[in-house]
C-alpha positions in Angstrom: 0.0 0.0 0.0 1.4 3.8 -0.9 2.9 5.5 1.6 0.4 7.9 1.6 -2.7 5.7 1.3 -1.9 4.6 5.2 -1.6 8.6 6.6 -5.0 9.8 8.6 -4.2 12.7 6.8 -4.8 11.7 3.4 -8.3 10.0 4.5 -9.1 13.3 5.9 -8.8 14.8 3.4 -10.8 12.6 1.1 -13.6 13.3 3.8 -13.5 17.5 3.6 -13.6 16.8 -0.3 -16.9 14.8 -0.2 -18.5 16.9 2.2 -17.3 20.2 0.7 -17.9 18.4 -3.2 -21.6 20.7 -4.1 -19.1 23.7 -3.4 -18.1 24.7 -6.8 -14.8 26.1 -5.6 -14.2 23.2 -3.1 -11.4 21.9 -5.7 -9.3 25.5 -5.4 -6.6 25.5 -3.6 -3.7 27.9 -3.0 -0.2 27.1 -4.1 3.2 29.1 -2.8 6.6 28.2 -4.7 9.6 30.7 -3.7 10.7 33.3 -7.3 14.7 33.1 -8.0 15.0 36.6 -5.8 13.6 34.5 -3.4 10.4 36.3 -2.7 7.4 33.8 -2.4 4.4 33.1 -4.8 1.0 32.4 -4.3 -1.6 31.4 -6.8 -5.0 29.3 -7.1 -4.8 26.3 -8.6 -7.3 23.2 -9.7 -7.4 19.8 -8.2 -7.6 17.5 -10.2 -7.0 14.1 -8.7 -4.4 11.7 -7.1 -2.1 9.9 -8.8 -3.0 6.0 -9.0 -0.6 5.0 -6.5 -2.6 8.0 -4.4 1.0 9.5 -3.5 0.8 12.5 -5.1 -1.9 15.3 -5.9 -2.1 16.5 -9.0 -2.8 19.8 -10.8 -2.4 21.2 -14.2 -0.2 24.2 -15.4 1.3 26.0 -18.4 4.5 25.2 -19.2 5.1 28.7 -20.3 4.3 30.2 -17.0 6.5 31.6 -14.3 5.7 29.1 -11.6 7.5 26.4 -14.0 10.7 28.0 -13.6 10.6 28.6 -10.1 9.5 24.9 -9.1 12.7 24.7 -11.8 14.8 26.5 -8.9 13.5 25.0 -5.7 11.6 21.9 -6.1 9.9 22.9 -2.7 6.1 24.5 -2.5 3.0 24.4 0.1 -0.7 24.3 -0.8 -3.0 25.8 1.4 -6.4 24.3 1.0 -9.6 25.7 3.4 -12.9 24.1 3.2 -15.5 26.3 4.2 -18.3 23.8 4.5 -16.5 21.7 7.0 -14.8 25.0 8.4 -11.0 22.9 7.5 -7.5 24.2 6.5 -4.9 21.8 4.9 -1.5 22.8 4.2 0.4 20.2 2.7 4.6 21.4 2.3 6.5 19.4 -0.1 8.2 18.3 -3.7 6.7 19.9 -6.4 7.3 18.5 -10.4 6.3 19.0 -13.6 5.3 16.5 -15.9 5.5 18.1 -19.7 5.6 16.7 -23.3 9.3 15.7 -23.1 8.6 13.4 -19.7 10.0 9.9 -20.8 8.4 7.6 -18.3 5.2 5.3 -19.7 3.5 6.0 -16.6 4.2 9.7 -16.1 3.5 10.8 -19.4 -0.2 8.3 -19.1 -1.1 10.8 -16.5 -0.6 13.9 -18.3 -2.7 12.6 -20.9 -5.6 11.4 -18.5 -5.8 14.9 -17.4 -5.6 16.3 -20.4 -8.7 14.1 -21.6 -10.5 14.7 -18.7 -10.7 18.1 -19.1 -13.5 20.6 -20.8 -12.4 22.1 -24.3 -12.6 25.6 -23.1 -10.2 24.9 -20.7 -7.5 22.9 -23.0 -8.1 26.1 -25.1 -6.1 28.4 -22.4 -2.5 26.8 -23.6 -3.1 27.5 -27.0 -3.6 31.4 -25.9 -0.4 33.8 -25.6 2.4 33.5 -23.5 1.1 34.1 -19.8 2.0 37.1 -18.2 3.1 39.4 -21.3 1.5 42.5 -22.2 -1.7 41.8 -24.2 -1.3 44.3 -27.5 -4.3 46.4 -28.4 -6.4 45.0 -30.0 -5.4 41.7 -29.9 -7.7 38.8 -30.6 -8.7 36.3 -28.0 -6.9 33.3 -28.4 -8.1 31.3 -25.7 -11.2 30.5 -28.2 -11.3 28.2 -31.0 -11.9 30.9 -33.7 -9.2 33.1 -32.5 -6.6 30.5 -31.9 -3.0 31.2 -33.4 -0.9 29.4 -36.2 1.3 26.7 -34.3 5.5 26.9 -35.8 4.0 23.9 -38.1 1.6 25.7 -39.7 -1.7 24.1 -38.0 -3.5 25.9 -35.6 -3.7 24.5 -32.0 -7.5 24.6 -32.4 -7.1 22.2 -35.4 -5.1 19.9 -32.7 -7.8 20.2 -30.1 -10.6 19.1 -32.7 -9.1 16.7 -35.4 -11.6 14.1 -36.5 -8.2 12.2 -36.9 -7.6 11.4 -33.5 -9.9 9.1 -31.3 -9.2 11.5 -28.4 -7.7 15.3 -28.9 -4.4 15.0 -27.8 -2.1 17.5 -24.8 -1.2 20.6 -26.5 2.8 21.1 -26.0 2.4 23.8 -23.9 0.3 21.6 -21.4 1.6 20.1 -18.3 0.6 18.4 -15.0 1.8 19.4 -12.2 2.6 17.0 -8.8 2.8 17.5 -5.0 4.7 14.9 -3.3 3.4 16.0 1.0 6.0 15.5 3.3 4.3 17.6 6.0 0.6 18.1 6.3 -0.6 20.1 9.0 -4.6 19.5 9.7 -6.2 22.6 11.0 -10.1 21.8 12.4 -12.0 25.0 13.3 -15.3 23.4 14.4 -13.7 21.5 16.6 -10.8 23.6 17.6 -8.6 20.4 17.1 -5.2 21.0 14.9 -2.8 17.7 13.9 0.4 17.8 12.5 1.8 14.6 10.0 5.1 14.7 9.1 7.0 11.8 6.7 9.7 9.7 8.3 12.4 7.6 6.9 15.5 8.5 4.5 15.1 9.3 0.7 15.3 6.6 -1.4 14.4 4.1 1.1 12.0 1.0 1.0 8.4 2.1 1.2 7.5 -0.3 3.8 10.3 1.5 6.3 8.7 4.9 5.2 5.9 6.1 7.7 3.9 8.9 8.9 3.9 10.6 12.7 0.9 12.4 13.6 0.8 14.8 16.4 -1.8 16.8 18.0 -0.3 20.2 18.4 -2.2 23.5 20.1 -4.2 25.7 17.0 
């Protein structure tokens, strides 16, 4: 069984997502990565699922935007998670990766492309838009939609990608990437009941997942 998959943490927090799941904007989370001038970063992100061995939490990401290069820098990032519902916070600290068109392992590179099926067309749409973060010219068309999508270098348009008849499913565009948090600390805040638990990992890198382990402590709010 996954490391993980044993934590009270991690069965938690499957609890605060069914209870919190008619909440729209129960699967938005907050994620903080540290720039190269070493000033932090904060941004929402989506859930989107665990990864089938249920060790890491998964997310999806541009790989043209700036938080790529600064997981690039420092691999380390927390995600701060409150369901209001419930009235919980999670904030899970730990190894953040990227998982892009180049990724060489079968297995990796089957999840990028589960997320990228599971997703709506208007939201594949936003990597075939304009670089993130640079200055929108006037003018400009929206790119984000299928009518106002740009020529790719090859000379086919990223919409064409998205909606071949061709393909029996639309495939990621190259800009697309999922995006993996590996928790080595989870700390359990529970307002209702005033109650706050701390998990932290044990055991060395690298080392046999059946000498890897979780120690929970209850810890003042």
């Amino acid at each position: 069984m996954a490391v993980a998959a044993q934590a009270p943490w991690y069965r938690s927090l499957l609890q605060s997502l069914e209870r919190n799941g008619h909440l729209p904007y129960s699967h938005y989370a907050q994620l903080a990565t540290v720039r190269a001038d070493m000033r932090p970063a904060n941004r929402t992100i989506v859930f989107r699922g665990f990864s089938d061995d249920q060790e890491l939490l998964q997310f999806t990401t541009d790989a043209r935007s700036r938080k790529v290069e600064e997981i690039k820098g420092c691999p380390w990032g927390e995600l701060c998670w409150y369901f209001p519902e419930t009235r919980e916070q999670f904030r899970l600290f730990g190894l953040l990766d990227v998982i892009g068109e180049q990724e060489e392992a079968a297995e990796r590179r089957a999840w990028r492309l589960d997320a990228w099926t599971k997703m709506s067309t208007v939201s594949r749409q936003q990597f075939a838009g304009p670089f993130p973060g640079t200055p929108r010219e006037q003018g400009e068309e929206d790119t984000t939609s299928v009518a106002g999508t740009r020529q790719s270098e090859g000379g086919e348009s990223s919409a064409a990608l998205l909606t071949s008849p061709s393909l029996p499913l639309p495939l990621p565009l190259p800009n697309f990437c999922l995006l993996t948090l590996e928790p080595q600390e989870v700390d359990h805040l529970q307002l209702k009941t005033n109650r706050r638990f701390v998990y932290k990992r044990c055991g060395r890198d690298g080392e046999d997942e059946k000498k890897q382990y979780w120690e929970e402590m209850e810890v003042n709010p």
